[in-house]
N, C-alpha and C positions, 0 to 999 in steps of 0.2 A: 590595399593595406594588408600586409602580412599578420597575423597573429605569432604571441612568440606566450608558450609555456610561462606563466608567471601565477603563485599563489596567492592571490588576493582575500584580506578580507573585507567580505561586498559590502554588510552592513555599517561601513566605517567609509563607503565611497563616495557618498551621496548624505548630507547632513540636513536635517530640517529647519526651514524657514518658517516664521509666523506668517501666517495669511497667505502662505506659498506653496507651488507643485512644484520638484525639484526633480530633473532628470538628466541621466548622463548613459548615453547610449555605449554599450559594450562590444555590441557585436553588428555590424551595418553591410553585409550581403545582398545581392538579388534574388538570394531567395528566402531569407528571414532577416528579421531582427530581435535583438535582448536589450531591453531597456532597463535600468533600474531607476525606481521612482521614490520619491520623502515627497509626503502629503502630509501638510499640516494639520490639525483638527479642523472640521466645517469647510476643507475643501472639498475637491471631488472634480470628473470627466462629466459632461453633463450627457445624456441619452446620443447615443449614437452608433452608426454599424459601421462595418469595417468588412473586405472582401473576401478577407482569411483568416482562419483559426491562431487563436490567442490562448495562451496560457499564461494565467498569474499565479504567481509563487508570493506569499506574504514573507516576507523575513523578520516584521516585527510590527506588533501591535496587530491590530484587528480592522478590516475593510467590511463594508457592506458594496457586495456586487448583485446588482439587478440583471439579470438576464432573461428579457421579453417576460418581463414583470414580473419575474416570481426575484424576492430578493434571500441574497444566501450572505451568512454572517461568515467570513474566510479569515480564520487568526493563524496569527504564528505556526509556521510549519506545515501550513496544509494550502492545496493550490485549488484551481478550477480552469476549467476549461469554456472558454469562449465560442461557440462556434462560428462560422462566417455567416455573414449577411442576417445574426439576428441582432437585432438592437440589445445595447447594455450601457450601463452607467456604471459609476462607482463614485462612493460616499465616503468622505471620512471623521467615522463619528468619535473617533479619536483620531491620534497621530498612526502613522501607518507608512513604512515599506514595501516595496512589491518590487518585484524584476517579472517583467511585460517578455515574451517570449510569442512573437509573430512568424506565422509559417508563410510563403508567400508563394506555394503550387497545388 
């Protein structure tokens, strides 16, 4: 798949479901991916590890991310970093945005 220059706006790509995680993959490479996620209130990823480094960018509302149990409150505008192979979750104790940003070397 080619990528072609186009200015989107993200938070307007991906709209929120009651009781639902909503995702629409942006960018899907062999060697990363960009996911943009809409988590409803009282959803969430439940505990799990992954091979390669993650980065979550919030674009709206506020997440609770767990990573190898210490948990961090991540709102609007500010990101974190995942590192590989440690366990993480993510909670949404409201409504919440993110675009998921996986490295995959």
């Amino acid at each position: 798949m080619t990528l072609e220059p186009e200015v989107m706006k993200v938070s307007g790509m991906v709209e929120y479901q009651d009781g639902s995680v909503v995702s629409r993959t942006l960018i899907d490479k062999g060697t990363g991916t960009v996911t943009l996620f809409a988590f409803a209130k009282d959803q969430g990823l439940s505990e799990h590890t992954a091979p390669f480094d993650a980065m979550v960018h919030i674009i709206d509302g506020e997440a609770e991310i767990i990573i190898s149990g210490k948990k961090y409150n991540v709102k609007n505008g500010e990101m974190i970093i995942m590192p590989a192979n440690e366990p993480h979750a993510l909670n949404a104790t409201g409504k919440f945005k993110m675009i998921l940003t996986m490295i995959r070397s």
